[in-house]
ChimeraX commands (.cxc) that place a marker at each C-alpha (Angstrom):
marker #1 position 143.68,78.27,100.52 radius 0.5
marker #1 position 140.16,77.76,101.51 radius 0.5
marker #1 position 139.39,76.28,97.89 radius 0.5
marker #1 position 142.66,74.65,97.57 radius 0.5
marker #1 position 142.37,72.07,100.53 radius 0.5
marker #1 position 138.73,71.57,99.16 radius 0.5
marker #1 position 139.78,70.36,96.31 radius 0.5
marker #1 position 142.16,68.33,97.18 radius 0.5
marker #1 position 140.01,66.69,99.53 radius 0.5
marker #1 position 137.28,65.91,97.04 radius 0.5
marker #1 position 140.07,64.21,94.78 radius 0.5
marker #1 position 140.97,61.94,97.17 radius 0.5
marker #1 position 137.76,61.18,98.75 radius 0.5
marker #1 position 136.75,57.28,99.40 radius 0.5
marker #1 position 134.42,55.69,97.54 radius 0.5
marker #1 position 131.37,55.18,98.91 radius 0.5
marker #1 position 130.08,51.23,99.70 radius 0.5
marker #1 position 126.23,50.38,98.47 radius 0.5
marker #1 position 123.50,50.25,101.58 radius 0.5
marker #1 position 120.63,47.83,101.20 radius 0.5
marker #1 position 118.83,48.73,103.93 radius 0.5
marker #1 position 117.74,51.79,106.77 radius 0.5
marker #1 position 118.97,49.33,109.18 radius 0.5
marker #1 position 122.26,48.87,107.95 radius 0.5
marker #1 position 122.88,52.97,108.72 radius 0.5
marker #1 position 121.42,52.25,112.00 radius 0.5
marker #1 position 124.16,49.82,113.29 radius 0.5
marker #1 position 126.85,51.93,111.77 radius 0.5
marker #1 position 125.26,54.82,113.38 radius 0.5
marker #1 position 125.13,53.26,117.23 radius 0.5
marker #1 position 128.38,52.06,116.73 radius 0.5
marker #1 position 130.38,53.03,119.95 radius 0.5
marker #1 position 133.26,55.53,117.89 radius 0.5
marker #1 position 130.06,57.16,116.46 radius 0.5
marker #1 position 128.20,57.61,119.43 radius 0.5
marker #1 position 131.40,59.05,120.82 radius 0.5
marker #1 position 131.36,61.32,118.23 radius 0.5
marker #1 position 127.70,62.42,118.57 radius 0.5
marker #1 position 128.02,62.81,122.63 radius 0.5
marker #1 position 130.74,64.99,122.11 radius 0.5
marker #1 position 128.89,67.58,119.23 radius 0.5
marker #1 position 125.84,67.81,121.97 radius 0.5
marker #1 position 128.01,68.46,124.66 radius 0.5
marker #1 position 130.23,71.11,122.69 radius 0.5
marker #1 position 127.07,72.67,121.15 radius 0.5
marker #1 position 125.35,73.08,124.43 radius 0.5
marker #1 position 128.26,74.99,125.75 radius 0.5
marker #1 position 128.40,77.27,123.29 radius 0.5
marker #1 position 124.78,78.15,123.32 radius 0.5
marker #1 position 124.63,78.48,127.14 radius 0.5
marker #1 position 128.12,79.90,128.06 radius 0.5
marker #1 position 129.80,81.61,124.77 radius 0.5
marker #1 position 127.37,82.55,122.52 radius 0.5
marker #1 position 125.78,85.10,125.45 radius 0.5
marker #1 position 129.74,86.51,126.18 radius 0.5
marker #1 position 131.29,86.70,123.01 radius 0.5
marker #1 position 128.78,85.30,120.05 radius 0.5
marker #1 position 128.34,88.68,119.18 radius 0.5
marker #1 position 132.34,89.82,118.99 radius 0.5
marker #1 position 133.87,86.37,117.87 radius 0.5
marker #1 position 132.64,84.54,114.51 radius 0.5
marker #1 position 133.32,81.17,115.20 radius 0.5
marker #1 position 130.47,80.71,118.01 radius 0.5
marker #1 position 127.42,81.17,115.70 radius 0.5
marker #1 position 129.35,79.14,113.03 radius 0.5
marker #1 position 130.58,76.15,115.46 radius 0.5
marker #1 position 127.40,75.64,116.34 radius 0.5
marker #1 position 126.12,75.63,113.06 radius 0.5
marker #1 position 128.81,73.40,111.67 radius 0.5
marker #1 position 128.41,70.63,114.38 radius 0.5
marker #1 position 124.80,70.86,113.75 radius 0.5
marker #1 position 125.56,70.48,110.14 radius 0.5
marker #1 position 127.69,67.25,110.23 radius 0.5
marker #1 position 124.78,65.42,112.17 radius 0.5
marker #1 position 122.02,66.44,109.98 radius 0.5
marker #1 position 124.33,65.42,106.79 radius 0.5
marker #1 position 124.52,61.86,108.39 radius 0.5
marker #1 position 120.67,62.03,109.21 radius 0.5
marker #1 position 120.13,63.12,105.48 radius 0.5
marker #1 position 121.81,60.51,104.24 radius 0.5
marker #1 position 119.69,58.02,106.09 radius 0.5
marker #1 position 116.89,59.82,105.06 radius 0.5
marker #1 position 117.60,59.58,101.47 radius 0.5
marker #1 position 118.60,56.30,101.31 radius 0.5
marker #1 position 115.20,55.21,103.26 radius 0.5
marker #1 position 113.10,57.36,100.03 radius 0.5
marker #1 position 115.59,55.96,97.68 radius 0.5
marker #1 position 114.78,51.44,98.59 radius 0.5
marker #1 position 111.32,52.98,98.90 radius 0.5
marker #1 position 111.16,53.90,95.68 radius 0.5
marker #1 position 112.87,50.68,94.36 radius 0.5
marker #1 position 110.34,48.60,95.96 radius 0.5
marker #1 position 111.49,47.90,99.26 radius 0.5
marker #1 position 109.46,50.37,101.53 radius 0.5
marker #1 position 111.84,51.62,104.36 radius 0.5
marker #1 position 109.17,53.47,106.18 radius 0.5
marker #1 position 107.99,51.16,107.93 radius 0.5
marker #1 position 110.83,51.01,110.17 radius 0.5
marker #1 position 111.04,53.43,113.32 radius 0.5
marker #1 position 114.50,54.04,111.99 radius 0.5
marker #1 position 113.56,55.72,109.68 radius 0.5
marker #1 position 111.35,58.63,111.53 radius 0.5
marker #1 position 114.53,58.87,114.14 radius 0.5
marker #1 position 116.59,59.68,111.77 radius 0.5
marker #1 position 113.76,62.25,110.16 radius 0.5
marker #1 position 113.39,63.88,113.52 radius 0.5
marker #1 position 117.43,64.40,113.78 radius 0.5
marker #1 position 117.48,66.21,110.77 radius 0.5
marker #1 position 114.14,68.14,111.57 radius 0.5
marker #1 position 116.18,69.19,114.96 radius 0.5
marker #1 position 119.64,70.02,113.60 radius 0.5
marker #1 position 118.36,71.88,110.71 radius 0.5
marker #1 position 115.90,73.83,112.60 radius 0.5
marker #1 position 119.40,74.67,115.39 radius 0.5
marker #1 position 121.45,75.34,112.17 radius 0.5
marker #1 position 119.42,77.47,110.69 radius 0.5
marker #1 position 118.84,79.73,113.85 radius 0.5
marker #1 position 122.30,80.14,114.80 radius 0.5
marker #1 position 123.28,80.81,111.10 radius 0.5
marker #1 position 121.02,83.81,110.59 radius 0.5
marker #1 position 122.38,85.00,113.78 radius 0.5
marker #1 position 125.81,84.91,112.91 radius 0.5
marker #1 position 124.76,86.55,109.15 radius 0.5
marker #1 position 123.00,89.22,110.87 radius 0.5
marker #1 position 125.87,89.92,113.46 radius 0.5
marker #1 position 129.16,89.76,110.76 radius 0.5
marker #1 position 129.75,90.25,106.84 radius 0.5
marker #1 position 128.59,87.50,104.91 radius 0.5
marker #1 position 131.86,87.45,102.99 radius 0.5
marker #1 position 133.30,86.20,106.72 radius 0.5
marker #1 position 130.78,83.86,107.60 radius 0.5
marker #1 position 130.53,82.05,104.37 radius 0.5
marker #1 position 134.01,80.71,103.93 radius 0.5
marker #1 position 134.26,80.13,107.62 radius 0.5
marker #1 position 131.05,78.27,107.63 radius 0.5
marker #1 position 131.79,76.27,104.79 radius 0.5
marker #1 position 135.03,75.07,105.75 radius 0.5
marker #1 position 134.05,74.12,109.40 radius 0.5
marker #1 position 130.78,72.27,108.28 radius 0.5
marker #1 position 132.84,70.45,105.18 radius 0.5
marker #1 position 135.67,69.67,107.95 radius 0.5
marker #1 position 133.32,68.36,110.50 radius 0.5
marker #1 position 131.17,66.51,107.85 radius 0.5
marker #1 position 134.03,64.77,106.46 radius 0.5
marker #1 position 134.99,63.91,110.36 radius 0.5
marker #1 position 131.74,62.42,110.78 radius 0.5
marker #1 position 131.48,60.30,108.15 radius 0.5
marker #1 position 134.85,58.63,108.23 radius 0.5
marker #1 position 133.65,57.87,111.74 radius 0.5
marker #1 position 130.38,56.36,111.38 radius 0.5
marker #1 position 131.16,54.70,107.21 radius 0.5
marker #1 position 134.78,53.85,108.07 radius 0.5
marker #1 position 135.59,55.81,104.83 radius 0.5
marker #1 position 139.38,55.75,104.98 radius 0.5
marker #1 position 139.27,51.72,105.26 radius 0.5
marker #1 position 139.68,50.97,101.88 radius 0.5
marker #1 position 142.00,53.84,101.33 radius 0.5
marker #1 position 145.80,53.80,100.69 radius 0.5
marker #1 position 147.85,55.62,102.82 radius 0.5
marker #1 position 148.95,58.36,99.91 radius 0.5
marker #1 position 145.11,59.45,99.77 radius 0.5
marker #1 position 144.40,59.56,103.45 radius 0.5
marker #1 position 147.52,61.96,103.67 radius 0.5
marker #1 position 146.46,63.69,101.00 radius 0.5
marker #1 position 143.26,64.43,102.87 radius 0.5
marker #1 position 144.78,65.63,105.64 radius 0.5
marker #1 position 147.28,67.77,103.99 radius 0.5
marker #1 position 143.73,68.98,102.32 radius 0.5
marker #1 position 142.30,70.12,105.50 radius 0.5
marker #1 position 145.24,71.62,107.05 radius 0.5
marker #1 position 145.68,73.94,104.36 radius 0.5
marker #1 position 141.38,74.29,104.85 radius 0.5
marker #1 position 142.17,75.04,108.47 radius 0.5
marker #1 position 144.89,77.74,107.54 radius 0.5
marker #1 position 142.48,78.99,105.44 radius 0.5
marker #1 position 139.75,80.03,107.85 radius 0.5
marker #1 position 142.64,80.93,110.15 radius 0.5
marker #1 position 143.75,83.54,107.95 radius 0.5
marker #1 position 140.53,84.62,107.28 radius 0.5
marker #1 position 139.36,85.24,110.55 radius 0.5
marker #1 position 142.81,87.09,111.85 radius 0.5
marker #1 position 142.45,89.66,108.32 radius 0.5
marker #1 position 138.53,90.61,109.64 radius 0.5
marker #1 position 140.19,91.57,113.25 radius 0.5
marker #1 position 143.06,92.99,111.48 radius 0.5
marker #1 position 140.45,95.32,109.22 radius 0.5
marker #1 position 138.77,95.89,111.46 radius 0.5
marker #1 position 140.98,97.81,113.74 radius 0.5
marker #1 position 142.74,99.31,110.61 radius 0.5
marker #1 position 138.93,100.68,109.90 radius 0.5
marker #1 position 138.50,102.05,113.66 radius 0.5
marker #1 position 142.05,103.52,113.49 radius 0.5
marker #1 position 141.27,104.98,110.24 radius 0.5
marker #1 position 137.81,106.58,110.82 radius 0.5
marker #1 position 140.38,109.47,112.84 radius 0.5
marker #1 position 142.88,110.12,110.20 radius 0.5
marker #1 position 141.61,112.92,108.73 radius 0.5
marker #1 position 142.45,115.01,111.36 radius 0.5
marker #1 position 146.07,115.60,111.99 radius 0.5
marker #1 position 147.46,115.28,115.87 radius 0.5
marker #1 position 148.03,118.99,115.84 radius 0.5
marker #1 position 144.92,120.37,114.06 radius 0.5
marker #1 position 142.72,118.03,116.15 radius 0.5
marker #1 position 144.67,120.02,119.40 radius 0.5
marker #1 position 144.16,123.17,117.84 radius 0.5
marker #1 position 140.48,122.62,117.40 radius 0.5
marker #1 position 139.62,121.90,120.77 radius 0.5
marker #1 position 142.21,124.60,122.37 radius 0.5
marker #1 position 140.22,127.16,120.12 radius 0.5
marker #1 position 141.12,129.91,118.05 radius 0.5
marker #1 position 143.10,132.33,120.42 radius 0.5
marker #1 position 145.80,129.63,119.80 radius 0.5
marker #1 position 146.20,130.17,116.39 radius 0.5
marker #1 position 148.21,133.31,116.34 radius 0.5
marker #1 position 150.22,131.37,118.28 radius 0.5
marker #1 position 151.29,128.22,116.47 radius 0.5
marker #1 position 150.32,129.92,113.02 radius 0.5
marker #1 position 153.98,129.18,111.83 radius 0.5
marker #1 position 153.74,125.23,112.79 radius 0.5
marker #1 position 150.50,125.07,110.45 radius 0.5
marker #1 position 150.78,123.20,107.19 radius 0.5
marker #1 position 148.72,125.27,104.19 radius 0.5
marker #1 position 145.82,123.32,104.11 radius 0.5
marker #1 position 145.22,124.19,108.23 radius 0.5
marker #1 position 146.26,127.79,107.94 radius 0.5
marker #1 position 143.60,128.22,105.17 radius 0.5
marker #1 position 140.86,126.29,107.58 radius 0.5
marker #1 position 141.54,128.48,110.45 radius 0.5
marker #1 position 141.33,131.82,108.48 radius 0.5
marker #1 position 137.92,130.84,107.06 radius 0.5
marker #1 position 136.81,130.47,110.25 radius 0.5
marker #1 position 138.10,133.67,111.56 radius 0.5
marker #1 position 136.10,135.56,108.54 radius 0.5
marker #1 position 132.89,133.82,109.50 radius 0.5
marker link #1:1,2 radius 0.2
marker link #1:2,3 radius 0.2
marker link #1:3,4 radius 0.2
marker link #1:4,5 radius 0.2
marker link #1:5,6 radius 0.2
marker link #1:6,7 radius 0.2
marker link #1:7,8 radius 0.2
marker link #1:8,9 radius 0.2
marker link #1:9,10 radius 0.2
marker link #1:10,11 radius 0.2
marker link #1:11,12 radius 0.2
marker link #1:12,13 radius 0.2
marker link #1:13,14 radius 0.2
marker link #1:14,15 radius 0.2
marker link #1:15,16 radius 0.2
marker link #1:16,17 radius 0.2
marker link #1:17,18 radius 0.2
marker link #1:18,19 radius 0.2
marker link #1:19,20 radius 0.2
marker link #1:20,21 radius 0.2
marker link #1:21,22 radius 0.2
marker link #1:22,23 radius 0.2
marker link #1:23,24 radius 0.2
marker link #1:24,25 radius 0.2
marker link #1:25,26 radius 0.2
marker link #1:26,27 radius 0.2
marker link #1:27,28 radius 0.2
marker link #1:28,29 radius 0.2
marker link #1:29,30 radius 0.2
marker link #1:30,31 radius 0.2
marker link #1:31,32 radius 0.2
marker link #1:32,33 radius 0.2
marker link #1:33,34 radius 0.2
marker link #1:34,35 radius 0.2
marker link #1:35,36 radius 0.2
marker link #1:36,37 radius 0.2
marker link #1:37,38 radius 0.2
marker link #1:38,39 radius 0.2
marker link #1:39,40 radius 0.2
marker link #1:40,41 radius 0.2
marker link #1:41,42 radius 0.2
marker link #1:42,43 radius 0.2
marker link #1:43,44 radius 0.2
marker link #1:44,45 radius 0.2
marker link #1:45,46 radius 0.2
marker link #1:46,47 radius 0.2
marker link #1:47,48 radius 0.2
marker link #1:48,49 radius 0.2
marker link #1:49,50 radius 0.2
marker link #1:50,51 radius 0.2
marker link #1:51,52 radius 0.2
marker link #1:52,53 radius 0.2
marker link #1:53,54 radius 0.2
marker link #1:54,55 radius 0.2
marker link #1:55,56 radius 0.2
marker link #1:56,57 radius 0.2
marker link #1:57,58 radius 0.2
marker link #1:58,59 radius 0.2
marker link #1:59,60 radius 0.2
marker link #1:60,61 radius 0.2
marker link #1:61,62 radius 0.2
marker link #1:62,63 radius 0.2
marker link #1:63,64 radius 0.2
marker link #1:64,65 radius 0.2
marker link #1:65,66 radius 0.2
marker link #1:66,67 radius 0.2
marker link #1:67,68 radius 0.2
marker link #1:68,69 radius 0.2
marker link #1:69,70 radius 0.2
marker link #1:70,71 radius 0.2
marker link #1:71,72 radius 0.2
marker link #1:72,73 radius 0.2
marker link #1:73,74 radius 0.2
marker link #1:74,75 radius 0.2
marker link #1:75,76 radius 0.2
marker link #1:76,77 radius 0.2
marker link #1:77,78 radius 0.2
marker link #1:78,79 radius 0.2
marker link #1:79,80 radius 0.2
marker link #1:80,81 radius 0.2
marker link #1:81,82 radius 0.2
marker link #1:82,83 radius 0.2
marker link #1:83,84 radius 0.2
marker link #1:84,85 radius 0.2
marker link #1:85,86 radius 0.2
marker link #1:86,87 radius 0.2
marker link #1:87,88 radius 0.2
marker link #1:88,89 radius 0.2
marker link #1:89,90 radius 0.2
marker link #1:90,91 radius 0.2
marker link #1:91,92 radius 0.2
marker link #1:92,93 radius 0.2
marker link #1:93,94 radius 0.2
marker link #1:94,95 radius 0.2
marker link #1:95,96 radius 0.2
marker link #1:96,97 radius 0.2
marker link #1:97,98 radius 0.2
marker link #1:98,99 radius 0.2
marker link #1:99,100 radius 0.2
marker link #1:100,101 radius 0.2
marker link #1:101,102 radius 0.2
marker link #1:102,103 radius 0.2
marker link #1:103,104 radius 0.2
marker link #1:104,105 radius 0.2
marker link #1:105,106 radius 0.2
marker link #1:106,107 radius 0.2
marker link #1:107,108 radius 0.2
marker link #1:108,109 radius 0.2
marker link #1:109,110 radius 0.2
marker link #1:110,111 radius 0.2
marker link #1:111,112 radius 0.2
marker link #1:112,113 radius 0.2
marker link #1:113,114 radius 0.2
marker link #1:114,115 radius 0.2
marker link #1:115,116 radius 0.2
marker link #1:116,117 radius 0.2
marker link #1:117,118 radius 0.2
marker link #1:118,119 radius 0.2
marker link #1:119,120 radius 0.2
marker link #1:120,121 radius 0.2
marker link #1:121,122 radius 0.2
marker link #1:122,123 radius 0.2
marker link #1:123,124 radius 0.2
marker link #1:124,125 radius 0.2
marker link #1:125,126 radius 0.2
marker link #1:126,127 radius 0.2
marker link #1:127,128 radius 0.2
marker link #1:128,129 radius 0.2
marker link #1:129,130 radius 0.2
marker link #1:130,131 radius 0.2
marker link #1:131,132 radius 0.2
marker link #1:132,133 radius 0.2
marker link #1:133,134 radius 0.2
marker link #1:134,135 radius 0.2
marker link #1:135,136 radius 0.2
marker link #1:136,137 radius 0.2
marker link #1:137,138 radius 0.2
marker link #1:138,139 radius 0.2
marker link #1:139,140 radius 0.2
marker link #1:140,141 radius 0.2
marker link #1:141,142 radius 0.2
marker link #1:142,143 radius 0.2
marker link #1:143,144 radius 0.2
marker link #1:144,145 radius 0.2
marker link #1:145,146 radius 0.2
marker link #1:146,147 radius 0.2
marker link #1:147,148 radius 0.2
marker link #1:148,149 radius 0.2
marker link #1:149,150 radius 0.2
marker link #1:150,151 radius 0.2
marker link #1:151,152 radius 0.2
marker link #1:152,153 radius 0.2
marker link #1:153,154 radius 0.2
marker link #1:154,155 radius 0.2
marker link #1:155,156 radius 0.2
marker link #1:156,157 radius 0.2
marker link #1:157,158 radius 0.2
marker link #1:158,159 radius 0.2
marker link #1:159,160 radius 0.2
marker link #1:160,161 radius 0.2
marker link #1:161,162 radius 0.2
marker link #1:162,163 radius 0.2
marker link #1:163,164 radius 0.2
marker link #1:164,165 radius 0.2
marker link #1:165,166 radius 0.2
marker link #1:166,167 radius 0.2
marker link #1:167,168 radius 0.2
marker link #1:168,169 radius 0.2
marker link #1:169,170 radius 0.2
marker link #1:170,171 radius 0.2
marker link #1:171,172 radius 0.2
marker link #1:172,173 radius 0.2
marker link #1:173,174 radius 0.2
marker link #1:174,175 radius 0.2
marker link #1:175,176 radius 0.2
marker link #1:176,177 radius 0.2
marker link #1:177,178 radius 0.2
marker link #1:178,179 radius 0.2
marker link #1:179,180 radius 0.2
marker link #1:180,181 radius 0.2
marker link #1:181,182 radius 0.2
marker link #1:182,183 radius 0.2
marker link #1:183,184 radius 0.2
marker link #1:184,185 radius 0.2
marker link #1:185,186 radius 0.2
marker link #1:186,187 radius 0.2
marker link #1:187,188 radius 0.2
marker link #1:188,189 radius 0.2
marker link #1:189,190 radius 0.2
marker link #1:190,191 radius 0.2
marker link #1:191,192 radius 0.2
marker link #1:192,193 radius 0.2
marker link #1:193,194 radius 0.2
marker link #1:194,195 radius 0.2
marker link #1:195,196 radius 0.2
marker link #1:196,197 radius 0.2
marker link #1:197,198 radius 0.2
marker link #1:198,199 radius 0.2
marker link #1:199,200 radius 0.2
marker link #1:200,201 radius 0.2
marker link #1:201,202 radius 0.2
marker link #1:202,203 radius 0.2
marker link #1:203,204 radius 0.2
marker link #1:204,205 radius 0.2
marker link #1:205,206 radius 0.2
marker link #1:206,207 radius 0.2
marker link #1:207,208 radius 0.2
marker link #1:208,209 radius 0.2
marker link #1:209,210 radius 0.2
marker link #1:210,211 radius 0.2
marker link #1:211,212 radius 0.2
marker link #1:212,213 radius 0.2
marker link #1:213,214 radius 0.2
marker link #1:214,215 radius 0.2
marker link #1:215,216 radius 0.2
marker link #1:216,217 radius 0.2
marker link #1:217,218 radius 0.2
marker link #1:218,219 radius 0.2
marker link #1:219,220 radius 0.2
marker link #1:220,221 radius 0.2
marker link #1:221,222 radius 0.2
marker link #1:222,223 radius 0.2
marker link #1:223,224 radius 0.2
marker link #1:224,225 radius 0.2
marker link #1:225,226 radius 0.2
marker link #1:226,227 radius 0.2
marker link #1:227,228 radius 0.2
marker link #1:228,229 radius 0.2
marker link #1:229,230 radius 0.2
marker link #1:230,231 radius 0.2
marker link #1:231,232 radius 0.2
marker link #1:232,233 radius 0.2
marker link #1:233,234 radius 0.2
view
């Protein structure tokens, strides 16, 4: 499902429009919508560092990765400022001269140093198999999120493709959903399991001892009856 919504999204992503200039990122990214958007990740991510992540970080997946994936979607934006600045450098029209430019370098310096910490916590704490998808769907998600807000992505769309895309990420968010529920469900099927070799009443019969067994020896299935004999030989 995970792969599924992906794709769809990425066939009916916008088309990007050409930047000339470092500055030209900057007013889309102090645009009020944007800023909204970028008040809101701090505030979410600072919660989850100071409240969740010490109560249930270590027991619930999607700390370590929210953080990680709201991280992610600023540092994308930053990157992309970033590369666009080394990119008109390149070409002849030198970008670093603007203080722009080393803003945005110190955003993606900061995220990725916070993304990276929080992501080998969460891959040292849970299967990699887990935090992979999960990761990957929350950081596309919140990318995508991000940059329709700050390049106005879906305003050249038609409405077919921008339903399209969010038909994408629902079945992206049902995805992780699912994915997260089977590791709980496992999980206890694993701890449940871990006792099942011992029956109910061999487990009893162990801890009552063996002057019991004389006593229940016609309730014992073969395999127990030969178990308890051993032991009275030795």
């Amino acid at each position: 499902m995970c792969i599924a919504g992906s794709i769809v999204i990425v066939i009916h992503a916008p088309q990007e429009s050409p930047i000339t200039s470092v500055q030209e990122i900057w007013s889309m990214a102090t645009q009020p919508a944007f800023l909204l958007y970028v008040g809101s990740v701090i505030v979410l991510v600072f919660i989850m560092i100071f409240h969740f992540a010490p109560q249930c970080g270590h027991s619930n997946v999607l700390v370590f990765t929210g953080i990680c994936s709201f991280m992610g979607s600023l540092s994308v934006m930053s990157v992309k400022a970033v590369g666009t600045a080394l990119k008109l450098t390149f070409e002849g029209n030198n970008q670093l001269l603007y203080p722009e430019t080393w803003f945005f370098v110190f955003i993606v310096a900061t995220c990725v140093i916070t993304q990276m910490n929080y992501l080998n916590k969460a891959l040292d704490t849970f299967n990699t198999a887990v935090v992979s998808p999960i990761y990957y769907v929350m950081f596309t998600s919140l990318t995508i999120l991000a940059s329709v807000i700050m390049f106005k992505d879906w305003d050249g769309q038609n409405v077919g493709s921008i339903i399209s895309e969010i038909c994408g990420f629902i079945v992206v968010l049902s995805g992780t959903i699912v994915l997260h529920t089977t590791r709980e469900f496992e999980r206890s099927s694993s701890f449940r399991g871990s006792y099942a070799s011992l029956s109910p009443t061999l487990s009893a019969r162990l801890c009552n001892g063996n002057g019991e067994f004389m006593k229940h020896e016609e309730n014992l299935l073969p395999d127990e009856a030969v178990f308890f004999q051993r032991q009275e030989m030795h």
